[in-house]
Each structure stands twice: as structure tokens, then as C-alpha cells.
C-alpha positions in Angstrom: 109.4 203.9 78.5 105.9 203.4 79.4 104.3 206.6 80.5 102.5 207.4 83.9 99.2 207.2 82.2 99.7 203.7 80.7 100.0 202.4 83.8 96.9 200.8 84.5 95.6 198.6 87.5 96.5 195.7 85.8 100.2 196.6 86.0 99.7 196.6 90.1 98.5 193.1 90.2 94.7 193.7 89.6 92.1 192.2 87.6 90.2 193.9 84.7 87.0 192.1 84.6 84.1 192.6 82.4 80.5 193.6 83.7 78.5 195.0 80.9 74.8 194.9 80.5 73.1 191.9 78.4 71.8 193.8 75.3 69.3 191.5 75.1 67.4 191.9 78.5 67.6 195.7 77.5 66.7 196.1 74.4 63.7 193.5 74.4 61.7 195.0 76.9 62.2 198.8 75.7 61.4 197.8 71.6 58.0 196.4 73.3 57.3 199.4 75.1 57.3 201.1 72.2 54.0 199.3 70.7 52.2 200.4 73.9 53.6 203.7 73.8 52.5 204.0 70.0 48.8 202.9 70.6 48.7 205.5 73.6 48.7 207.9 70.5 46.5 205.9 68.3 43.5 205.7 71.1 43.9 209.6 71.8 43.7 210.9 67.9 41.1 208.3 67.3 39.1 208.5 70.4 38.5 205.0 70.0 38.9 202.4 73.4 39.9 205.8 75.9 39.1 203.3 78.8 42.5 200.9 78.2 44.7 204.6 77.6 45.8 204.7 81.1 47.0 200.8 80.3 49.0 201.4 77.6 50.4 204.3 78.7 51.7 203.2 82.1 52.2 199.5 80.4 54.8 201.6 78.4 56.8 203.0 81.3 56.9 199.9 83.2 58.6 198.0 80.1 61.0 200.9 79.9 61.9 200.4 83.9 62.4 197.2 83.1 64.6 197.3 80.3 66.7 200.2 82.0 67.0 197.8 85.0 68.4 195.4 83.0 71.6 197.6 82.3 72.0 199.2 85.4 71.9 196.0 87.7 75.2 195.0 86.8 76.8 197.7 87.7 76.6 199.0 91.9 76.8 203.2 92.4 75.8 203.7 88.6 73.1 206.1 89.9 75.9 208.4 91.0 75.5 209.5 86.9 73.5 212.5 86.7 72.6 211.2 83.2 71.5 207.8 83.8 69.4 208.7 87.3 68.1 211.4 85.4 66.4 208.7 82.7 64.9 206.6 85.9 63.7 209.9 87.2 61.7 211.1 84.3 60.4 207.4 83.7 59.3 207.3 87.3 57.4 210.4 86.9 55.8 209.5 83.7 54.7 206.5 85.7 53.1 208.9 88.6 51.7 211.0 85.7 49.6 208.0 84.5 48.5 207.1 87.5 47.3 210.9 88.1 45.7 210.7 84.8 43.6 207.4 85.9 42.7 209.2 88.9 41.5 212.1 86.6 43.7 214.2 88.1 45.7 215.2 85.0 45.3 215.5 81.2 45.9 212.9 78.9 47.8 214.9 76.8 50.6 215.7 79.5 50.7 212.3 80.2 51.3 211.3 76.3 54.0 213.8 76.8 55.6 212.4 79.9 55.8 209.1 78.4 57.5 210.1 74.8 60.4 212.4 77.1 60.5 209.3 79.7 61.5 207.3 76.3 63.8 209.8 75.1 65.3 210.2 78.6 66.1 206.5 78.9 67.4 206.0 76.2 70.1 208.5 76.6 70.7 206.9 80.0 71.1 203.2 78.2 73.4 205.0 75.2 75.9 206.5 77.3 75.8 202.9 79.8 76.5 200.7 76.8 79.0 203.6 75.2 81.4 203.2 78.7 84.4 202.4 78.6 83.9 199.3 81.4 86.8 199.9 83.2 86.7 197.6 86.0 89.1 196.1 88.3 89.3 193.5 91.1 92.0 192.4 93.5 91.8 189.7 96.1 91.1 191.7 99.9 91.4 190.4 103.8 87.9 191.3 106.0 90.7 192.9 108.1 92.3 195.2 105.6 91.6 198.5 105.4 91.2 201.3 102.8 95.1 203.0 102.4 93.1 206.1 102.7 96.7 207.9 103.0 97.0 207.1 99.6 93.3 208.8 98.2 93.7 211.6 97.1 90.5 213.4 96.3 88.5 210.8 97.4 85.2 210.4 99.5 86.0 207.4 101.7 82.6 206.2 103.2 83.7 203.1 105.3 87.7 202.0 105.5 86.3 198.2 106.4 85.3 195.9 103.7 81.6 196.8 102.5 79.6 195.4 99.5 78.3 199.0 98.7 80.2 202.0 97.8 83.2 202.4 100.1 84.9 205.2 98.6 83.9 207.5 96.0 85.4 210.2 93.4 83.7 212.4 91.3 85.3 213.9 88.5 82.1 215.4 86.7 78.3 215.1 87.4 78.5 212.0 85.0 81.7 210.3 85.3 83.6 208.9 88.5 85.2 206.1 90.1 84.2 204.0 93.4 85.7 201.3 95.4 83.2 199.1 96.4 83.4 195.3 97.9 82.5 192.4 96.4 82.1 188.4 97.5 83.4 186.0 95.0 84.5 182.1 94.9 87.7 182.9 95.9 86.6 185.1 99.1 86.4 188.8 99.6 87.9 191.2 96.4 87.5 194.8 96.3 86.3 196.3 93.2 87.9 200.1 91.2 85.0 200.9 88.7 85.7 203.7 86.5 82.2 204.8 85.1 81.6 207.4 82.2 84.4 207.0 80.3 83.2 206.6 76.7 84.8 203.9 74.5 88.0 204.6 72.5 88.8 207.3 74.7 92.2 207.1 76.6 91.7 207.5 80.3 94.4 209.4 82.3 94.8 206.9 85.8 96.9 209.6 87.1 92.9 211.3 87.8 92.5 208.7 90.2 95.0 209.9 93.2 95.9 206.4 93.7 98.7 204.4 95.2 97.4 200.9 93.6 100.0 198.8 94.4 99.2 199.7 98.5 95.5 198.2 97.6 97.5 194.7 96.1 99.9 194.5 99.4 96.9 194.8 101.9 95.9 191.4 100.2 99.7 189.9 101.2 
């Protein structure tokens, strides 16, 4: 007998699909910011070349941007994470730090500071992205359709016609929920569930969604 929580999306006719982050175009950039980040220490103890600090210092935020873009552009409404916009945050504000610090407008120190928690910070953010579970699904959607929002329970329902940002959104902490959000594909229009902040091998009740999914599959009839 197969128990309400086994009952996935894929049992009502949807697709899982995968979307996770390319390791590669994450990880390269942020092991490079480190080298920046290190000789931002080097110049300070040794007092040696102070006019390229501001440089490497902001040289070593901007890598980590980078590589934290890498991970979160393939996945839409990731930001709604606490955790993860928390690592953009402090590596934005590193970034402003540096460029108070070139304006001598702020110590050097602090901005040495800023950078080492903006490291720590997004690389929290990029371990708990590349530690979820990636529960995504698709299903095939009409322009005309709209959201069965009789069916949401719980849910924030931003826009009940197709959309290609967040059309519907439930929190369940301040790291982890699911949206609905549209999509455009070969095949036409398809509607995407993504459950974010679920980490790996842990078993995901889909009774917390409040979801009818079958009534999602027969708007696509």
C-alpha cells in the first residue's frame, strides 16, 4: 500500500527534472578569489604595495559574486532562502566596504574583515544550494489555464495566469519552501513545482504541500 507521503508528483503525471548548479562554474571562480583574498592580508601585515589593497580586496568579492551566481542562476525564487540571500548580502556589503575604504572612508582592517565573513557567508549559502534535495517538477500547461487555487492550501498565489516568475509561493521555514513558477520549453508552456531546502537523503512529506496535483495535470487536458 503506498502511503500518502510516497506519493509524489511523478505519480500525478509530472515530470521530475533536474536543475542543479555546474560545480565547475562555482567552484572555479570562488578557489580564485581566494588568492586575492589571501594577498589582501599579505599587503596589510607586510605593508608592502598598500596602493593595489583596495584591488585585491574588492577583486575577491567580485570572484565570489560570480561563483555564487553561478549556482543560484539555475534556479528562479532561490533568494526566498534566508540563508542563501543572506551570503549575497554580506558579499555585497563587503563589496561597498571596499569601495568605502578606497574612498578613505573606512579602515582597512574592517574591510579585511568584511571580506573573510563575505567568504564564510557564501559558502554556507553554496553548501546548503548544492546539499538540496532538487526536487523539481514540470507538467505541460495551456496560456489559458489557471492556477486551481481551490486546491492551495497555505499558499501565496501571486498571479493565477501563466507567468515565468513566481506564481505561487509556500513557505514552510525562513529557508525552505516551494513555488510554482512558469516556464517556456520546446514543447510550449509547462509550469514548474520547485521544492527548495530540502537536504539530500532526507524524506520529504508532499502531504506539506496542500496540493491537489492531479487538478494541475487535468488543466493541461
Amino acid at each position: 500500500m503506498t502511503r500518502a507521503r510516497d506519493k509524489s508528483p511523478v505519480k500525478f503525471g509530472w515530470d521530475k527534472i533536474e536543475l542543479k548548479p555546474n560545480p565547475g562554474s562555482v567552484l572555479l571562480p570562488l578557489s580564485w578569489g581566494i588568492l586575492p583574498l589571501v594577498l589582501t592580508v599579505i599587503v596589510y601585515l607586510t605593508d608592502t604595495g598598500m596602493q593595489f589593497i583596495n584591488f585585491f580586496g574588492a577583486g575577491a568579492v567580485i570572484l565570489m559574486l560570480v561563483g555564487g551566481i553561478g549556482a543560484v542562476s539555475s534556479r528562479q525564487g532561490i533568494f526566498n532562502s534566508q540563508r542563501v540571500g543572506l551570503g549575497f548580502f554580506f558579499s555585497c556589503l563587503s563589496l561597498f566596504s571596499w569601495l568605502m575604504v578606497a574612498n578613505n572612508n573606512f579602515q582597512v582592517e574592517l574591510g579585511i574583515v568584511s571580506s573573510f565573513l563575505a567568504f564564510a557567508m557564501i559558502y554556507r549559502s553554496l553548501d546548503f544550494i548544492f546539499k538540496d534535495s532538487n526536487l523539481i517538477y514540470q507538467t505541460n500547461w495551456d496560456a489559458k489555464s489557471r492556477l486551481p487555487v481551490e486546491s492551495m492550501i497555505g499558499w501565496d498565489v501571486r498571479s493565477r495566469r501563466f507567468a515565468q516568475n513566481t506564481m505561487a509561493l509556500k513557505r514552510f521555514d525562513k529557508d525552505s519552501f516551494a513555488q510554482i513558477y512558469g516556464t517556456r520549453t520546446k514543447q510550449g508552456l509547462a509550469i514548474r513545482l520547485d521544492i527548495f531546502g530540502i537536504p539530500m537523503d532526507t524524506r520529504f512529506d508532499f502531504r506539506e504541500l496542500g496540493l491537489d496535483l492531479a487538478l494541475f495535470v487535468a488543466e493541461d487536458e
